[in-house]
N, CA, C and O atoms as a MOPAC input file, in Angstrom:
PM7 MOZYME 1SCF
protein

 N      4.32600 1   -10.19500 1    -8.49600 1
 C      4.41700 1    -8.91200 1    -7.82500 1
 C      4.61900 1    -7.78500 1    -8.84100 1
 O      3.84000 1    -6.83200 1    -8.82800 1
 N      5.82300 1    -7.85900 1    -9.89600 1
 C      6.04800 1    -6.98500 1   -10.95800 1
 C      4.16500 1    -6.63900 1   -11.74600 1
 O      3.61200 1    -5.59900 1   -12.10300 1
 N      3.86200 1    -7.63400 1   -11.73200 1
 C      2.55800 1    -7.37100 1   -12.92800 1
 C      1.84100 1    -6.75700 1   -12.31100 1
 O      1.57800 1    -5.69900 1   -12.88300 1
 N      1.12100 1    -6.93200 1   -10.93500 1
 C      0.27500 1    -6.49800 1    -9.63600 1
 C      1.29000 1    -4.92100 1    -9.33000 1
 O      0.74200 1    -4.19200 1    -8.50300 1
 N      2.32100 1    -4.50100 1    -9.76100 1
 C      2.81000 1    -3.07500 1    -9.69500 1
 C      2.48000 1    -2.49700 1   -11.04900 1
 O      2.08400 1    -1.34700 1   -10.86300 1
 N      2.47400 1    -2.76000 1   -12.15400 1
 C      1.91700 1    -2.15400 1   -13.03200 1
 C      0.84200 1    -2.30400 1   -13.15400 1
 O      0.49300 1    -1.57300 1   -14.08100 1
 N     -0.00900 1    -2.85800 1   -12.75700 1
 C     -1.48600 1    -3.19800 1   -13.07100 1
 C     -2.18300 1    -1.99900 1   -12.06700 1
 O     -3.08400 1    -1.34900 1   -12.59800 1
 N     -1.77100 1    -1.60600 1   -10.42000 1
 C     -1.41400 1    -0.32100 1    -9.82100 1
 C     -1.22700 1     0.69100 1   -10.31000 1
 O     -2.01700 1     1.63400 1   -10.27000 1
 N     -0.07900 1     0.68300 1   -10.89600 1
 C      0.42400 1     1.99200 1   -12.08800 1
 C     -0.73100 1     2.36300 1   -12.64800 1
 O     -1.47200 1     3.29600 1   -12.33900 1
 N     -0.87400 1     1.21200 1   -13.86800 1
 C     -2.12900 1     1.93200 1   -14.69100 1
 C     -3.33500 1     2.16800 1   -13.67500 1
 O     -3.80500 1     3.30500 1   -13.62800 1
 N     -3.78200 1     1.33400 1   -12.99000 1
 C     -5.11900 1     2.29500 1   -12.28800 1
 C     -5.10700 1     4.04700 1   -12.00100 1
 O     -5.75900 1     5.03600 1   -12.33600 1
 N     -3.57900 1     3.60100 1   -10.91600 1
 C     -3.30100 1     5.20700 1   -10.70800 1
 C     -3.70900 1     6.20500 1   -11.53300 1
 O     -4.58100 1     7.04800 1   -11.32600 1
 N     -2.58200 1     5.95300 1   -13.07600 1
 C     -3.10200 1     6.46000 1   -14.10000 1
 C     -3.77800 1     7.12400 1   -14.01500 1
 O     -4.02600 1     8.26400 1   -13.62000 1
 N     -4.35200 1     5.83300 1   -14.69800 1
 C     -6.09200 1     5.90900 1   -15.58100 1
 C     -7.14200 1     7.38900 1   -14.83700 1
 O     -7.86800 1     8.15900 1   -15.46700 1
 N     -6.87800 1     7.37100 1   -13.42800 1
 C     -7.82900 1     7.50600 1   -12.10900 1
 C     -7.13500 1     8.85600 1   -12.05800 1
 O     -7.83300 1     9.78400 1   -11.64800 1
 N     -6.06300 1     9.08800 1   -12.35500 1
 C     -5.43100 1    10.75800 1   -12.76400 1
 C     -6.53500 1    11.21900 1   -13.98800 1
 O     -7.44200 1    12.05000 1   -13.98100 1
 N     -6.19900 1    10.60000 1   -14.68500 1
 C     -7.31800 1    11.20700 1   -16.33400 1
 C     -8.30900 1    11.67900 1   -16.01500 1
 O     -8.76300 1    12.81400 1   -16.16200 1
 N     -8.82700 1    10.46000 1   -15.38200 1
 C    -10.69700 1    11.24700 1   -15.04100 1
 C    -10.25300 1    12.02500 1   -13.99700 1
 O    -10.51300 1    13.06400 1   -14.60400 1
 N     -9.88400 1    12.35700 1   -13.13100 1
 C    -10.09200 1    13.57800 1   -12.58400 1
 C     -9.40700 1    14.68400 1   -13.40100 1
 O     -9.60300 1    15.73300 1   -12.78700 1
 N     -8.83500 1    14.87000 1   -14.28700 1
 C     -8.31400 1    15.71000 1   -15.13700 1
 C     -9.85600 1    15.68800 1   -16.09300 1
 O    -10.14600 1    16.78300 1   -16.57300 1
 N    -10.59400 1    14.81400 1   -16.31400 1
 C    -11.45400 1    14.97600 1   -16.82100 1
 C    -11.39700 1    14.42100 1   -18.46100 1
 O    -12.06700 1    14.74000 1   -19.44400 1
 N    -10.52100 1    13.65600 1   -18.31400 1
 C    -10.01500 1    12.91200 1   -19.90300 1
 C     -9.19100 1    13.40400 1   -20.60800 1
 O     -8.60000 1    12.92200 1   -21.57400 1
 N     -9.08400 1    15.00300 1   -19.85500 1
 C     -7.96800 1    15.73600 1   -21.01000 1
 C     -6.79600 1    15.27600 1   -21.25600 1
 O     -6.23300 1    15.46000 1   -20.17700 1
 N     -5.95600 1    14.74700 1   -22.02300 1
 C     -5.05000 1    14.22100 1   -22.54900 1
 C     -3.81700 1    14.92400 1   -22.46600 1
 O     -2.67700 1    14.75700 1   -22.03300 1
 N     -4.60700 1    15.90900 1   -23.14400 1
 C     -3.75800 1    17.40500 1   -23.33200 1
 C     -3.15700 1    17.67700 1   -21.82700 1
 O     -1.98800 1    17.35000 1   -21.62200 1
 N     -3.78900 1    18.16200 1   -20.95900 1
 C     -3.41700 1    18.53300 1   -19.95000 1
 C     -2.67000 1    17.53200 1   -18.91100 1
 O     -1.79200 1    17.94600 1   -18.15400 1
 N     -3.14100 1    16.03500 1   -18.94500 1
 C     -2.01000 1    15.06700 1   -18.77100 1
 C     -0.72000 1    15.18800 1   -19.46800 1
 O      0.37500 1    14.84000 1   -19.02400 1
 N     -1.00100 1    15.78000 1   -20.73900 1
 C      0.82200 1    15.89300 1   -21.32100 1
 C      1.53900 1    16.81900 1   -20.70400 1
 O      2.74300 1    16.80300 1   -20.44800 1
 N      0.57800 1    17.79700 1   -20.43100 1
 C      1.62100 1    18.78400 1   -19.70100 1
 C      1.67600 1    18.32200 1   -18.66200 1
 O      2.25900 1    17.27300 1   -18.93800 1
 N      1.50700 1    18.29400 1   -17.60600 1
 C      1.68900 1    18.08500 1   -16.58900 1
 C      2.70600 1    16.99800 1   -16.42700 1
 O      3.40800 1    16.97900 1   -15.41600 1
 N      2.83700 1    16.00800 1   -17.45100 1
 C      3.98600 1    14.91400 1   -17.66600 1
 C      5.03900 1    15.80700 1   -17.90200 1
 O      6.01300 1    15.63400 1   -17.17000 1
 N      5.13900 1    17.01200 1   -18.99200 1
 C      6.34100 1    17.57600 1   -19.19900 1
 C      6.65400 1    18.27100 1   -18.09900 1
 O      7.88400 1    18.21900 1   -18.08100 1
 N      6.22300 1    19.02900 1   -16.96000 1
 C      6.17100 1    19.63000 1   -16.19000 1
 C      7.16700 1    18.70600 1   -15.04100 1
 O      8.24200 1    18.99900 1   -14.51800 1
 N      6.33400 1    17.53000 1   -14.92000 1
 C      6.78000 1    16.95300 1   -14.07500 1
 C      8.89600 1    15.80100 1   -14.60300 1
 O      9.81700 1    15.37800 1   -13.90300 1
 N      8.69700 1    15.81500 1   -15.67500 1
 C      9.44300 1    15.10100 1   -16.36900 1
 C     10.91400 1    16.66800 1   -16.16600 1
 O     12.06100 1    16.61100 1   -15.72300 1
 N     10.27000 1    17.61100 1   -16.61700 1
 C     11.38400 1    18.85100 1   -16.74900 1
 C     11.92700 1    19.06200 1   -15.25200 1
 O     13.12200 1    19.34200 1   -15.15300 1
 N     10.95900 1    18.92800 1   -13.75700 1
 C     11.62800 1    19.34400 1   -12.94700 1
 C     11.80700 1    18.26600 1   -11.84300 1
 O     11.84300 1    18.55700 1   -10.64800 1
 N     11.93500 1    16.77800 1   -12.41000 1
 C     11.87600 1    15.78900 1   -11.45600 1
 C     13.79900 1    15.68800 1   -11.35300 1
 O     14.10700 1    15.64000 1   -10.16200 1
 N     14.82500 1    15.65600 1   -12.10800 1
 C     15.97900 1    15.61700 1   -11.97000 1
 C     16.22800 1    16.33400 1   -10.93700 1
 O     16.70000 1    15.74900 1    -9.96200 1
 N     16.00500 1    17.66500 1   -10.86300 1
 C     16.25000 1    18.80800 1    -9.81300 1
 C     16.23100 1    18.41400 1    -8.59900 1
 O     17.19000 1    18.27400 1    -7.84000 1
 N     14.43900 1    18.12000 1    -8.28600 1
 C     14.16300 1    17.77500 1    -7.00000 1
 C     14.45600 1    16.40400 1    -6.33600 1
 O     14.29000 1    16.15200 1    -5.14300 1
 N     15.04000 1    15.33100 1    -7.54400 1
 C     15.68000 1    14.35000 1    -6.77600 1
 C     16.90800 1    14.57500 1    -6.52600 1
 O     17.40700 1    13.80100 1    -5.70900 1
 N     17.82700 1    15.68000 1    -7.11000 1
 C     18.71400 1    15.94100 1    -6.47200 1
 C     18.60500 1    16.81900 1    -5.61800 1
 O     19.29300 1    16.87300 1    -4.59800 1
 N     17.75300 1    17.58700 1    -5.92600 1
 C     17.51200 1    18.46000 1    -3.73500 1
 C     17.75400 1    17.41900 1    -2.56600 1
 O     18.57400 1    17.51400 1    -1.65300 1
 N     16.54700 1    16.06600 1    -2.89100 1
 C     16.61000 1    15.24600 1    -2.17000 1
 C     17.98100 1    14.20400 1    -1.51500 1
 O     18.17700 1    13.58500 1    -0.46900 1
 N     18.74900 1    14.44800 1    -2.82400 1
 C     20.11300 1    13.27200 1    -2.50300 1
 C     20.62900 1    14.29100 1    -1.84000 1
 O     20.83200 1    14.03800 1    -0.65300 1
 N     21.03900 1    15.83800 1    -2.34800 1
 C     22.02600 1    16.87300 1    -1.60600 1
 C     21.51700 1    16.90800 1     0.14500 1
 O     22.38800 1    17.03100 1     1.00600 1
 N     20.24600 1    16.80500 1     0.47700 1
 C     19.93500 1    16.62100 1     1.51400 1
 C     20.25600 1    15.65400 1     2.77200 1
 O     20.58800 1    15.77700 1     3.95100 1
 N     19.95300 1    14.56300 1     1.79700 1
 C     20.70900 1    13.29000 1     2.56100 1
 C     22.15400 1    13.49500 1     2.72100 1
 O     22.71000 1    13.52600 1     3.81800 1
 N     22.76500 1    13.63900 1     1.54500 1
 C     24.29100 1    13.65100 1     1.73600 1
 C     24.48300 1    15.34400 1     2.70000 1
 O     25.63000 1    15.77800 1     2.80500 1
 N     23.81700 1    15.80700 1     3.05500 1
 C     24.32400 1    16.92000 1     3.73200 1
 C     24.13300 1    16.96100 1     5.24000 1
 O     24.71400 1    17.66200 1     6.06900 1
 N     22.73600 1    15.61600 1     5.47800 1
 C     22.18400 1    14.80600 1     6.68200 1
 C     21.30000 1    15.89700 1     7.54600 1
 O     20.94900 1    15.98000 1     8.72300 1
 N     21.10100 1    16.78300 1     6.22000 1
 C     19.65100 1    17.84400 1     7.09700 1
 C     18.43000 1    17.05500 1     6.74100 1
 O     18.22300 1    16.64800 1     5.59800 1
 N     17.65300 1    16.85700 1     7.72500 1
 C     16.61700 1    16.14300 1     7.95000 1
 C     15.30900 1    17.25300 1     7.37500 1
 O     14.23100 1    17.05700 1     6.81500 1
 N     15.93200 1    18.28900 1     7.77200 1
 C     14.48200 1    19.53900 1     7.65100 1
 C     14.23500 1    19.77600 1     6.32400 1
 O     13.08500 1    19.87300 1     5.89500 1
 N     15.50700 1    19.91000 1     5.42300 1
 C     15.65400 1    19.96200 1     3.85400 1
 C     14.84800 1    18.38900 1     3.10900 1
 O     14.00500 1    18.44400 1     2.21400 1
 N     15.41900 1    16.93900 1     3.81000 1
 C     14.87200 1    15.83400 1     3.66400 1
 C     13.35500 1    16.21000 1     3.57600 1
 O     13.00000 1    16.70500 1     2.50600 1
 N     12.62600 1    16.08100 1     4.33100 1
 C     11.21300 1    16.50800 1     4.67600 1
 C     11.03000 1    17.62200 1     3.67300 1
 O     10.74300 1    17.29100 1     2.52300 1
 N     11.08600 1    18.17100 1     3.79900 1
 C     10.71400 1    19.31900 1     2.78300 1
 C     10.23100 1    19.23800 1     1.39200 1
 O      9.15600 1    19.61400 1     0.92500 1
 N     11.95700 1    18.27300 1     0.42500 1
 C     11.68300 1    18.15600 1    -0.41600 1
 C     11.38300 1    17.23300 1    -1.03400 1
 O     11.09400 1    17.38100 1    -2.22200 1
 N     11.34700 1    15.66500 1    -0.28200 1
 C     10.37600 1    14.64600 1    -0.08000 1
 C      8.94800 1    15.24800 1    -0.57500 1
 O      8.61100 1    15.19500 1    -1.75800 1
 N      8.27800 1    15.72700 1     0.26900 1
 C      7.32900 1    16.36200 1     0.71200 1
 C      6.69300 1    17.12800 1    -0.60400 1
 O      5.48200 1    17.01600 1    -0.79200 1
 N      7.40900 1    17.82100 1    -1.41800 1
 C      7.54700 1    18.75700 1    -2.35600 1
 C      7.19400 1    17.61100 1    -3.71000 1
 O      6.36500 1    17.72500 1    -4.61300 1
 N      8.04600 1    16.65600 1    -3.46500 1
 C      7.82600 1    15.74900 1    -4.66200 1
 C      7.04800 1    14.90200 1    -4.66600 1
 O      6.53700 1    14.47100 1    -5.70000 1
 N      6.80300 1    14.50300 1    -3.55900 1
 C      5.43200 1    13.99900 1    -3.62000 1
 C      3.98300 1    14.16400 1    -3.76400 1
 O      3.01600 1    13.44800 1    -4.02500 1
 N      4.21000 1    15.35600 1    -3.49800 1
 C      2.97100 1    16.07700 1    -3.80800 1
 C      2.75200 1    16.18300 1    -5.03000 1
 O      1.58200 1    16.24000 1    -5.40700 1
 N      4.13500 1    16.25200 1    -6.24700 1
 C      3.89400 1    16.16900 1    -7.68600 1
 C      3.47300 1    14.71500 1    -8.00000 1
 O      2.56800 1    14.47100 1    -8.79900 1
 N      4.06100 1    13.90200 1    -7.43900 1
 C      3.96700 1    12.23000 1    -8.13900 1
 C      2.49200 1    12.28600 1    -7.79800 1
 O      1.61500 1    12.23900 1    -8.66100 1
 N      2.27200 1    12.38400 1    -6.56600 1
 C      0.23100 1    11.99900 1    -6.43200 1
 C     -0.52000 1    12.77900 1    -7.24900 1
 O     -1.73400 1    12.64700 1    -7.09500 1
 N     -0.13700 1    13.59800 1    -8.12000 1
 C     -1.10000 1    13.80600 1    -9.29000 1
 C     -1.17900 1    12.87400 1   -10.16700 1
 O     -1.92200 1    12.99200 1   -11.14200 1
 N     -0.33200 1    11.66600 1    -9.93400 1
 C     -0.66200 1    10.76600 1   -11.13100 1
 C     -1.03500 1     9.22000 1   -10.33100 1
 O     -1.81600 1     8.32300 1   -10.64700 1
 N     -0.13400 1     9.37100 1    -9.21400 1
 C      0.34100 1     8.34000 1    -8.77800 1
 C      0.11500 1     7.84000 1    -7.04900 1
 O      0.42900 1     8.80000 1    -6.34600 1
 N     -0.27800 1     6.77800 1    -6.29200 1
 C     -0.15700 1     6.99700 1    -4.87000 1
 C      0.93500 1     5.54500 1    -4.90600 1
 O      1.21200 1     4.95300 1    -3.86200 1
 N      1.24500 1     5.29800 1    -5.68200 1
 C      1.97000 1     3.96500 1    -5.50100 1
 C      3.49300 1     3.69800 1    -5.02300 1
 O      3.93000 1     4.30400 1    -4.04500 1
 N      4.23300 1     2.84100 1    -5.69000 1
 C      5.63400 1     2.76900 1    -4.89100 1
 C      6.57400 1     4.06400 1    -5.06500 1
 O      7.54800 1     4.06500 1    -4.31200 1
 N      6.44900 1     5.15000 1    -5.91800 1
 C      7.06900 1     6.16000 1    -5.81900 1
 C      6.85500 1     7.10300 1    -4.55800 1
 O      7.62300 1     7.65400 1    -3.76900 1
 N      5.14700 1     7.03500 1    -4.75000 1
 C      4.31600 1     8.20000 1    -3.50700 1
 C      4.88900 1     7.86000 1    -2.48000 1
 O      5.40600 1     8.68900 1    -1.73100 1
 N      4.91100 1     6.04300 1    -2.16200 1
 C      5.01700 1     5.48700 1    -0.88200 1
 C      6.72100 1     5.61100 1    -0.22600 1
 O      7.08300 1     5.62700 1     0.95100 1
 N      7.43800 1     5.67800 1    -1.33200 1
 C      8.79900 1     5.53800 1    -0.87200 1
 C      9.18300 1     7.25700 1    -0.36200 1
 O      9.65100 1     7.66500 1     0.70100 1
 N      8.73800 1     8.04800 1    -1.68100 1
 C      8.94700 1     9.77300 1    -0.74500 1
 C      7.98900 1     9.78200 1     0.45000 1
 O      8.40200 1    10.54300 1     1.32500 1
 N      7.09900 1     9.31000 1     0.68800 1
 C      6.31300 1     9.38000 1     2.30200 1
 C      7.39800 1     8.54400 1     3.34000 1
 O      7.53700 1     8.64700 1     4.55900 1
 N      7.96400 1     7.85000 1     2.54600 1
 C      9.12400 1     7.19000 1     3.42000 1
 C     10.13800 1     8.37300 1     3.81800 1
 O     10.32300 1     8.99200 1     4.86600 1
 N     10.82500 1     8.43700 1     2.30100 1
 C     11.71200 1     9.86400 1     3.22400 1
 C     11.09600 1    11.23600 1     3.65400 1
 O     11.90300 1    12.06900 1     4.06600 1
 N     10.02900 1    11.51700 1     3.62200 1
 C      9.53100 1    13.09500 1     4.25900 1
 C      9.68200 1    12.75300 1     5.50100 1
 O     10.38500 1    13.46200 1     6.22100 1
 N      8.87800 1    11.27200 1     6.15800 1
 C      8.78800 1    10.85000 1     7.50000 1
 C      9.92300 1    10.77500 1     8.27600 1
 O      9.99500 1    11.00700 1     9.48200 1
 N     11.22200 1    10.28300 1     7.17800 1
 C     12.52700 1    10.33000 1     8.24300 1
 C     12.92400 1    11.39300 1     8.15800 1
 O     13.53900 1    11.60300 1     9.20300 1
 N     12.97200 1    12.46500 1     7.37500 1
 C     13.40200 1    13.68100 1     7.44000 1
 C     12.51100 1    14.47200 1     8.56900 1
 O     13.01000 1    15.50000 1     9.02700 1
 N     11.16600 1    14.04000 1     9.06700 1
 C     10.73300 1    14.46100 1    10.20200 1
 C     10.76900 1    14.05600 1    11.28200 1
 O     10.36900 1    14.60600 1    12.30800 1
 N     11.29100 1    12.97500 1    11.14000 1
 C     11.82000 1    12.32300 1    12.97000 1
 C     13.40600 1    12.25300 1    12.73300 1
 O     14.10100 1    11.49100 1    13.40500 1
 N     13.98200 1    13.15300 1    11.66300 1
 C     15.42500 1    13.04400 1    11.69200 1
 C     16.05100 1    11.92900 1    12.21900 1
 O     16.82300 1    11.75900 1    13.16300 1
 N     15.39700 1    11.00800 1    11.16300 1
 C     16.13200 1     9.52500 1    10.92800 1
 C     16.94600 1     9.13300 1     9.70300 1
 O     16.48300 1     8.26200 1     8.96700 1
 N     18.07400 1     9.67700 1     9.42900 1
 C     18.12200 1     9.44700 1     7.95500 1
 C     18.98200 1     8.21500 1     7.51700 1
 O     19.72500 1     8.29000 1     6.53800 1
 N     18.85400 1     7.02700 1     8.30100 1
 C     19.96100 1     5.94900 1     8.38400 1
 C     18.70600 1     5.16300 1     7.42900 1
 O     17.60800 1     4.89700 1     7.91700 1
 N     19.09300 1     4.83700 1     5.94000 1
 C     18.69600 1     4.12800 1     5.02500 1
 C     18.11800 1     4.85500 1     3.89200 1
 O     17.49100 1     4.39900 1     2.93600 1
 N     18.49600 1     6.28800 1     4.21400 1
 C     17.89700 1     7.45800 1     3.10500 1
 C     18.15800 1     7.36500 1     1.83700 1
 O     17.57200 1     7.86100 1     0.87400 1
 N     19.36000 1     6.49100 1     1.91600 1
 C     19.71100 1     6.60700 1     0.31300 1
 C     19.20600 1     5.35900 1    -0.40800 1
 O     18.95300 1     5.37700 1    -1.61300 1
 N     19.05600 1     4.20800 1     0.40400 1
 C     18.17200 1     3.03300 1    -0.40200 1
 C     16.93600 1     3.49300 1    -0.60400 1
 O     16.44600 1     3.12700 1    -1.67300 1
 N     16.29200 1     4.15100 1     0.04600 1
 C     14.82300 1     4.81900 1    -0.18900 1
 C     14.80100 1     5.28900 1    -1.49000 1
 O     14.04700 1     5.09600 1    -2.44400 1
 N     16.27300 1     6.26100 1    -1.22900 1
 C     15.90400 1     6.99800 1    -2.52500 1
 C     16.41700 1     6.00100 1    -4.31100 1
 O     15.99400 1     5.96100 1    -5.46700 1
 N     17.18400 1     5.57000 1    -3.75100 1
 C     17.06800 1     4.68500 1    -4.92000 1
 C     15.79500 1     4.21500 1    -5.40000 1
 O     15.47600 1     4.47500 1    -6.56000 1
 N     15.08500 1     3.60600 1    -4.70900 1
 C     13.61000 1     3.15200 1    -4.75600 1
 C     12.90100 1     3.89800 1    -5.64200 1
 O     12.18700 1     3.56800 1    -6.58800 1
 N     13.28600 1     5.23800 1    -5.07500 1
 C     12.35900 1     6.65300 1    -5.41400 1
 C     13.01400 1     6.93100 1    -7.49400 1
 O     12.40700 1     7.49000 1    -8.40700 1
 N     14.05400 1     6.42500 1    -7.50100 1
 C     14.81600 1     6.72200 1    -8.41300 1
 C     13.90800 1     5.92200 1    -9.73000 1
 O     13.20600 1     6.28300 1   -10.67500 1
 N     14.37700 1     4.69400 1    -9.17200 1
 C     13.55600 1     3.41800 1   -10.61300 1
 C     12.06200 1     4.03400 1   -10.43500 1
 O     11.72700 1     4.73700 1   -11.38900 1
 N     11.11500 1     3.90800 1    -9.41400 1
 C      9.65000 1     4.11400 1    -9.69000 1
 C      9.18600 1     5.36600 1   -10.00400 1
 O      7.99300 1     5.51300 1   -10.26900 1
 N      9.92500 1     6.26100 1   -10.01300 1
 C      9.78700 1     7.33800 1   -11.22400 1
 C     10.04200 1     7.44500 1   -12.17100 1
 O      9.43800 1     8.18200 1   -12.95000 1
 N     11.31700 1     6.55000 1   -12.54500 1
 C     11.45200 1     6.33700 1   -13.97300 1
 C      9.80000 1     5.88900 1   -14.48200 1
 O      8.93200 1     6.45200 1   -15.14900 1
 N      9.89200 1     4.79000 1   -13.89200 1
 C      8.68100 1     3.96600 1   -14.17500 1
 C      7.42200 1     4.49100 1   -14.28800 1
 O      6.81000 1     4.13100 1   -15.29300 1
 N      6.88100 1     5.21500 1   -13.56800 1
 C      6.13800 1     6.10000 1   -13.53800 1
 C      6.15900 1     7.39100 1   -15.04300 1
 O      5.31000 1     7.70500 1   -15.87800 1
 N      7.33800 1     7.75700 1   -14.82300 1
 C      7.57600 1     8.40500 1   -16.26400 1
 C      7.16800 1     8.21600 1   -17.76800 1
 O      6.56000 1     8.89000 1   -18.60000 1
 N      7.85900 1     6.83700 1   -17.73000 1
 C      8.11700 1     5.71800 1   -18.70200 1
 C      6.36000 1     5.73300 1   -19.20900 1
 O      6.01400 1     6.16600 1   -20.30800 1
 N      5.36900 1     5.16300 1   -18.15700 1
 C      4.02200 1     4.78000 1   -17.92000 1
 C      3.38400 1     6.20900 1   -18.91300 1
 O      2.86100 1     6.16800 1   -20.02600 1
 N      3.69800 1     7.58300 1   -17.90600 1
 C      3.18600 1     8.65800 1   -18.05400 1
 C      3.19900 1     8.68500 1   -19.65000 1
 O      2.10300 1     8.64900 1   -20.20900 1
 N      4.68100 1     8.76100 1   -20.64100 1
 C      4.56700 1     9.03200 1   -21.75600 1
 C      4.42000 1     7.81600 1   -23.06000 1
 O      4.60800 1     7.92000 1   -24.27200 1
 N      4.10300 1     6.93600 1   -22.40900 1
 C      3.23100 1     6.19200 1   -23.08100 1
 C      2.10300 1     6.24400 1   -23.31400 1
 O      1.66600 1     5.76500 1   -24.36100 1
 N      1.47700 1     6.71300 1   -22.59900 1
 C      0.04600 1     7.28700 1   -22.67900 1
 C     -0.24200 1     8.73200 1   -23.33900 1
 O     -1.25900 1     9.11500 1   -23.91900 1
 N      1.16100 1     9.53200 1   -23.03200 1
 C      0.56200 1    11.00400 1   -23.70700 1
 C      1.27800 1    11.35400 1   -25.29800 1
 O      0.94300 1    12.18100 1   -26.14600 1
 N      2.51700 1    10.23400 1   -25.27600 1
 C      2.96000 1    10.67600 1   -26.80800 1
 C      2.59500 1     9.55900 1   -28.07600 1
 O      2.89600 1     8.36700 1   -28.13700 1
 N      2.15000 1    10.05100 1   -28.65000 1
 C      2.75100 1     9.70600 1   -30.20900 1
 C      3.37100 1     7.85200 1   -30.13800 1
 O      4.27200 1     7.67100 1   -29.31900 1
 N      2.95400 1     6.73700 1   -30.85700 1
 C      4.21200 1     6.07600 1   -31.50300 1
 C      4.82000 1     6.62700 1   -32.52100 1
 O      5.81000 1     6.08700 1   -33.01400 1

């Protein structure tokens, strides 16, 4: 299962590039971009839960996911489509295992991202 999630990953990837068009360059930014304001918005997301507004949930679910699917539709995309959805049927009973979820596969995702755009 682990190998069949990175083997995912990289497609994702890869399948970001060409529509970026191979630019490398512009994959780096967009890694720093996303790398500089992903702390923030996962804590929008936890302050949300812990505050049990569903409308804020959704929102900024919603917000971050829309950044990860520039690279990614996989277990990160899938877990914030998890919480936007309970933040829209104001369900938030398991919000915070979600977001854990959301926590590692962005690392991971990260991790992926700047392997590909920096330097050994």
């Amino acid at each position: 299962m682990e190998l069949e999630k990175k083997a995912d990953l990289h497609s994702d990837i890869e399948t970001a590039l060409e529509r970026l068009g191979g630019d490398l360059i512009l994959l780096q930014e967009l890694t720093n971009i996303l790398s500089e304001n992903l702390p923030l918005r996962i804590a929008a997301i936890e302050e949300a839960i812990n505050q049990n507004d569903a409308e804020a949930l959704c929102h900024t679910a919603h917000s971050l996911k829309g950044a990860i699917g520039n690279f990614s539709t996989g277990e990160a995309y899938q877990a914030l489509a998890d919480l936007e959805r309970m933040g829209r049927i104001n369900e938030m009973s398991g919000a915070f295992d979600i977001l854990a979820r959301v926590k590692q596969e962005t690392r991971t995702l990260e991790m992926r991202l700047r392997s590909l755009v920096e330097p050994d």
